[in-house]
C-alpha positions as CSV (number, residue, x, y, z in Angstrom):
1,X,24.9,-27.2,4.4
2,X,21.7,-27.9,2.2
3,X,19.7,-31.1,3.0
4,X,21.6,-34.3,1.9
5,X,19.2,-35.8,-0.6
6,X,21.5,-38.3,-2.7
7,X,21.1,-39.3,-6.3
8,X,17.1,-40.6,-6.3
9,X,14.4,-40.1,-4.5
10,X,10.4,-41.0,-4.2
11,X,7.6,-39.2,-4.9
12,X,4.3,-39.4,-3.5
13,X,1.0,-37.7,-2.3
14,X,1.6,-37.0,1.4
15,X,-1.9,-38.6,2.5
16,X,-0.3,-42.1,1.0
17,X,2.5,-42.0,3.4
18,X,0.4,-41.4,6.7
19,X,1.4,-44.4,9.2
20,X,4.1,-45.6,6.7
21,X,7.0,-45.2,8.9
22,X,7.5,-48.9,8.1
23,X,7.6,-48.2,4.4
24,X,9.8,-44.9,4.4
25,X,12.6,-47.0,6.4
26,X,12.2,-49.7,3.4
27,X,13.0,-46.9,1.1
28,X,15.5,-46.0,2.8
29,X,17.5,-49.5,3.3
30,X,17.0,-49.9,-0.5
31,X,19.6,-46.7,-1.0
32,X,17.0,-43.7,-1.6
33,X,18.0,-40.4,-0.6
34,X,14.9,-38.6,-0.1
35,X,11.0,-39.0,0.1
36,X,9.1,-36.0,-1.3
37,X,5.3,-35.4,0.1
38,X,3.4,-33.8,-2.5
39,X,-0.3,-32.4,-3.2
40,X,-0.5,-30.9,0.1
41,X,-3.3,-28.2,0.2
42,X,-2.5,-27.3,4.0
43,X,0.0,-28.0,6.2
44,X,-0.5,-31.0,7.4
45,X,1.9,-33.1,5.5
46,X,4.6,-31.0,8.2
47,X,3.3,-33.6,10.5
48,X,3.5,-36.5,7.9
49,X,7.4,-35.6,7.9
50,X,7.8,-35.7,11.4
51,X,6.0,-39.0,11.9
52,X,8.5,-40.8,9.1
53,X,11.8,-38.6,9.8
54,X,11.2,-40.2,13.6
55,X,11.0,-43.9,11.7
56,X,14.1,-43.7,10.0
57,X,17.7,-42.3,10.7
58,X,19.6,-41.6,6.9
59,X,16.4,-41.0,4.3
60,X,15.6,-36.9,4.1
61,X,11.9,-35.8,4.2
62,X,10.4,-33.2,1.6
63,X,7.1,-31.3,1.7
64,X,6.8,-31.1,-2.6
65,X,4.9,-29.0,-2.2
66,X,3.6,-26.6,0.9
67,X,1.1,-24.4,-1.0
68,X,1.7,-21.0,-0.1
69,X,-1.8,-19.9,-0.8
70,X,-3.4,-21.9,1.8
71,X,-0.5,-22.6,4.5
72,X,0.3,-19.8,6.3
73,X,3.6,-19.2,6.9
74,X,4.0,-19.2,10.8
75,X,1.9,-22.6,10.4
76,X,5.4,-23.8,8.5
77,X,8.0,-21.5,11.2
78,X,6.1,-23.5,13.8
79,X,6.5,-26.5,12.1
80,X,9.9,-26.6,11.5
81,X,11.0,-25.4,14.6
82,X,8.9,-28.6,15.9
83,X,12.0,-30.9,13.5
84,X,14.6,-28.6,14.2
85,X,16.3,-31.5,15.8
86,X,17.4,-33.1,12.2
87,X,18.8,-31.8,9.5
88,X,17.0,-34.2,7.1
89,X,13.5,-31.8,6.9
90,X,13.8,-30.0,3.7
91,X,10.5,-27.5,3.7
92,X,9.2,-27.5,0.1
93,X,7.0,-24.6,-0.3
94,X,5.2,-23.4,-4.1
95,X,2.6,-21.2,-5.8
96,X,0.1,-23.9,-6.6
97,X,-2.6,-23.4,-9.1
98,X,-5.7,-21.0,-9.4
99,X,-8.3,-24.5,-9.7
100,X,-7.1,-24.6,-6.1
101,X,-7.2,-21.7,-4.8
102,X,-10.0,-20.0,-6.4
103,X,-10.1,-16.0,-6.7
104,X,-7.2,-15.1,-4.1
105,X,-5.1,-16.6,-6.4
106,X,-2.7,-13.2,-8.1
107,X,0.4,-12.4,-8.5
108,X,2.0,-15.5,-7.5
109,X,5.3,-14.4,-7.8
110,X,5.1,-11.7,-5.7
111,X,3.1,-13.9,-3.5
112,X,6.1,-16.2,-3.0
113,X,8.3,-12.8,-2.5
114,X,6.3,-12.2,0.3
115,X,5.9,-15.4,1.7
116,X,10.1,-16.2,2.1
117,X,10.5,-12.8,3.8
118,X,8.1,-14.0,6.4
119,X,9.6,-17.4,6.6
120,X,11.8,-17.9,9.2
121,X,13.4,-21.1,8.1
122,X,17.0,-21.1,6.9
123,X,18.1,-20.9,2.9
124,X,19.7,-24.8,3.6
125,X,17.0,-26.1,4.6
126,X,14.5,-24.5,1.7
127,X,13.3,-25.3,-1.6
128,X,10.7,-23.9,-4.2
129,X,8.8,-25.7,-6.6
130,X,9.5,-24.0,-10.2
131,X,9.1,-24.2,-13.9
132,X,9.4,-20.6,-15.6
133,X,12.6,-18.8,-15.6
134,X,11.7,-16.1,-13.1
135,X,10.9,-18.4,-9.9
136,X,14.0,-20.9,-11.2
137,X,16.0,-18.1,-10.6
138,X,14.3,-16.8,-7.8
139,X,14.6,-20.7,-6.2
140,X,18.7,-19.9,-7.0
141,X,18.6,-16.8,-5.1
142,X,16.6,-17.6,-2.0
143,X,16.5,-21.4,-1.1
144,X,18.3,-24.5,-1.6
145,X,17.1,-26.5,-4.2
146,X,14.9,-26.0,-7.2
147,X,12.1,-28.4,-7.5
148,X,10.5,-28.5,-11.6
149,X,8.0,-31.1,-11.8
150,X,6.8,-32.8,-14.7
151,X,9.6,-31.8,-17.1
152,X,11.9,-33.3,-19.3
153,X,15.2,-34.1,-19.2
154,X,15.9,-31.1,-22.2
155,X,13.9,-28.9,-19.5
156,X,16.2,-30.0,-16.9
157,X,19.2,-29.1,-18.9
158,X,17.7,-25.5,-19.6
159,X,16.9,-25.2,-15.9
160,X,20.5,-25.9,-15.0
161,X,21.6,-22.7,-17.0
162,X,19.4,-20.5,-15.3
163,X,19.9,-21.7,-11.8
164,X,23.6,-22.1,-12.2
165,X,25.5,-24.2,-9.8
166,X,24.8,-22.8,-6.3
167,X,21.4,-24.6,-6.2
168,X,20.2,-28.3,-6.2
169,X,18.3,-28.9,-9.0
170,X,15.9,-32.1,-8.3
171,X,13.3,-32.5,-11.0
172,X,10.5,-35.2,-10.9
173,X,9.8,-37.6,-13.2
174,X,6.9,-39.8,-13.8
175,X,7.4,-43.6,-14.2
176,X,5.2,-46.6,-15.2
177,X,6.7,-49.9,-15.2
178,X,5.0,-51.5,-18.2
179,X,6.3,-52.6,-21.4
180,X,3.5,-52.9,-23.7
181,X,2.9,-49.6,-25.5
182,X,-0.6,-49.2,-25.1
183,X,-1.1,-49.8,-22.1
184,X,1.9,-48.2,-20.5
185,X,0.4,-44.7,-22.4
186,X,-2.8,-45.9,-20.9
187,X,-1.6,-45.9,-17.7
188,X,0.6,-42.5,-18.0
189,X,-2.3,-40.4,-19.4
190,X,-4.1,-41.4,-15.7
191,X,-1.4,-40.1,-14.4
192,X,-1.3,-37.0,-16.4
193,X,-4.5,-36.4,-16.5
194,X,-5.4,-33.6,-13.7
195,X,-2.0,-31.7,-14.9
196,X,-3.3,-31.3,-18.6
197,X,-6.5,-29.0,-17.0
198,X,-3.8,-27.0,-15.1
199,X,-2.1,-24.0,-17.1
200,X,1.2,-23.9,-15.0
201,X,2.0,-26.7,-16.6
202,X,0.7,-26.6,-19.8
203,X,2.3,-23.1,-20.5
204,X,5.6,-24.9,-19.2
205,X,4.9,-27.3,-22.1
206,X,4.3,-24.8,-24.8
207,X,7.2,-22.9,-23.9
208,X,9.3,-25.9,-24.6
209,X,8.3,-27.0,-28.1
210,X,4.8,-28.7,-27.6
211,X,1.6,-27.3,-29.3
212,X,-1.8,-27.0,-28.6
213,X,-2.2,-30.2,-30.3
214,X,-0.1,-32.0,-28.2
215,X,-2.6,-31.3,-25.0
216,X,-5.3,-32.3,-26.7
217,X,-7.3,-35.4,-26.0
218,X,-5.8,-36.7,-23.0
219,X,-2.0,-35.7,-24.6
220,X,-0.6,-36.8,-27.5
221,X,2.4,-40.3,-27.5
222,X,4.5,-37.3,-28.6
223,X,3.8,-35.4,-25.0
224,X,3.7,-38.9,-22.8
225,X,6.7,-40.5,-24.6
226,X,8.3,-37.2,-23.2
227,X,7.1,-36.7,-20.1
228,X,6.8,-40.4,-18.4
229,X,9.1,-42.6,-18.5
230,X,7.8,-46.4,-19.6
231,X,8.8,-49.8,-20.7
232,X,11.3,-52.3,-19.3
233,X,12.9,-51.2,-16.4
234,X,16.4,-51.1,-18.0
235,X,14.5,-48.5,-20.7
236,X,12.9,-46.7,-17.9
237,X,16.7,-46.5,-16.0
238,X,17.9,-45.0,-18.9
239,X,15.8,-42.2,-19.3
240,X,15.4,-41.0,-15.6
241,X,19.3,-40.8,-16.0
242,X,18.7,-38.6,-18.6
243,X,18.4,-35.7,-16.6
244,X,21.5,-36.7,-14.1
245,X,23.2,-36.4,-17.8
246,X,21.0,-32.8,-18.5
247,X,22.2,-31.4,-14.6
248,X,20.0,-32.4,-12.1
249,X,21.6,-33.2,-8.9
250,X,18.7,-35.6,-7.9
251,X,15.8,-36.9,-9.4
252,X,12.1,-38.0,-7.2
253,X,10.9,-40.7,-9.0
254,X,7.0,-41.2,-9.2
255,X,5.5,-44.5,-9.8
256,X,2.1,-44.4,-12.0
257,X,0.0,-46.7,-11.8
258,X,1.3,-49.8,-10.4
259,X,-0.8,-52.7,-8.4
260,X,2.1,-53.0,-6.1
261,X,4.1,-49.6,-5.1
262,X,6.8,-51.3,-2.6
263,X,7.5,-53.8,-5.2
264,X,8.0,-51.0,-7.6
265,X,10.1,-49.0,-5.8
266,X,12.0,-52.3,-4.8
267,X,12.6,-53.0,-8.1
268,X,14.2,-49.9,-9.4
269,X,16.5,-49.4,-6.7
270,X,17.9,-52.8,-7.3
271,X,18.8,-51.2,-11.0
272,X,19.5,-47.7,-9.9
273,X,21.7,-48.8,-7.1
């Protein structure tokens, strides 16, 4: 059986949740399913897992993403086989971006080909970070769950068709809990910032309806209104439901910018739940 991850989950850079064992149990006492550890360049977020799946007993723990440029892939067997003992370690793994990895980077489709045959952890416990069609459908035919991030909730309904139902389909979505309009954009272009230099993601975009003009000058209202979800917290509710309604099977929400993040992640699981 594939890695229990509920309805919502939380997003975060894996160096944040280092000695947060209190924190993860928090999350998972409010009613989150799953805790995703992104932006890691190496493996060490494997031992960021094991540190918070050993402070807690329901919540799953993601690696969003292992970058499989610059982990190697026994580095990850060896890993996992060091959690084997729960079933609540779901091993993210993705392509990652050229600004990261410099000249290696080619063919990163074929890369990730490579890199599941010499994985030697099981399909259930497996997911893949994709956008295009090809590694969508790829994520369908060798792992678990797909894992798009930074999309919308029309992406998410497109993704659905191409994966098809024998995959878990858990976008992320970006979230700032502010309710003036300026600032709330304000605070969502920070957060978009080092994605709108990145062409993964930007290509994503202008596949699906945005223009050039749209990425221009630290993104359009047009491109943030879409891809972060701001204001009140029942308007922000709404939309991240938007893609349970589109076909996702969970959604990792991301808080941007907020003074406070426990508060914040306190306060929408008292409306999500």
């Amino acid at each position: 059986m594939a890695v229990e991850l509920g309805l919502w989950g939380v997003w975060g850079r894996a160096d944040q949740w280092v000695g947060r064992g209190e924190d993860a149990a928090e999350l998972e006492e409010l009613g989150y399913g799953a805790l995703w550890l992104g932006g890691s360049p190496d493996g060490s977020a494997i031992g960021t897992a094991g540190e918070l799946l050993g402070a807690t007993g329901r919540i799953a723990v993601a690696t969003g993403i292992l970058n499989v440029w610059t982990t190697p892939a026994a580095e990850v067997n060896e890993g996992y086989r060091a959690l084997a003992w729960t079933d609540r370690f779901l091993v993210g793994i993705g392509a990652g971006h050229r600004e990261v990895v410099g000249e290696a980077y080619h063919s990163p489709y074929r890369k990730l080909l490579h890199y599941l045959d010499e994985l030697d952890v099981p399909r259930d416990r497996l997911a893949l970070a994709a956008l295009g069609p090809r590694v969508l459908a790829l994520a369908a035919a060798r792992t678990s769950v797909a894992h798009p991030y930074l999309v919308t909730p029309e992406y998410t309904a497109g993704a659905r068709e191409v994966v098809g139902r024998g995959v878990l389909l858990a976008p992320e979505q970006h979230v700032v809990l502010e309710e003036d309009p300026t600032r709330a954009r304000e605070l969502a272009r920070e957060g978009l910032a080092l994605y709108l230099g990145l062409p993964n993601y930007t290509r994503n975009w202008l596949r699906h309806g945005f223009t050039e003009d749209d990425l221009a000058g630290g993104g359009s209202d047009r491109l943030v209104d879409a891809l972060v979800a701001w204001g009140s917290l029942d308007r922000v509710v709404r939309r991240v439901r938007e893609h349970h309604d589109a076909g996702a099977d969970h959604v990792a929400v991301q808080v941007v910018g907020a003074a406070d993040l426990r508060a914040a992640h306190r306060e929408l699981a008292a409306a999500l739940f």
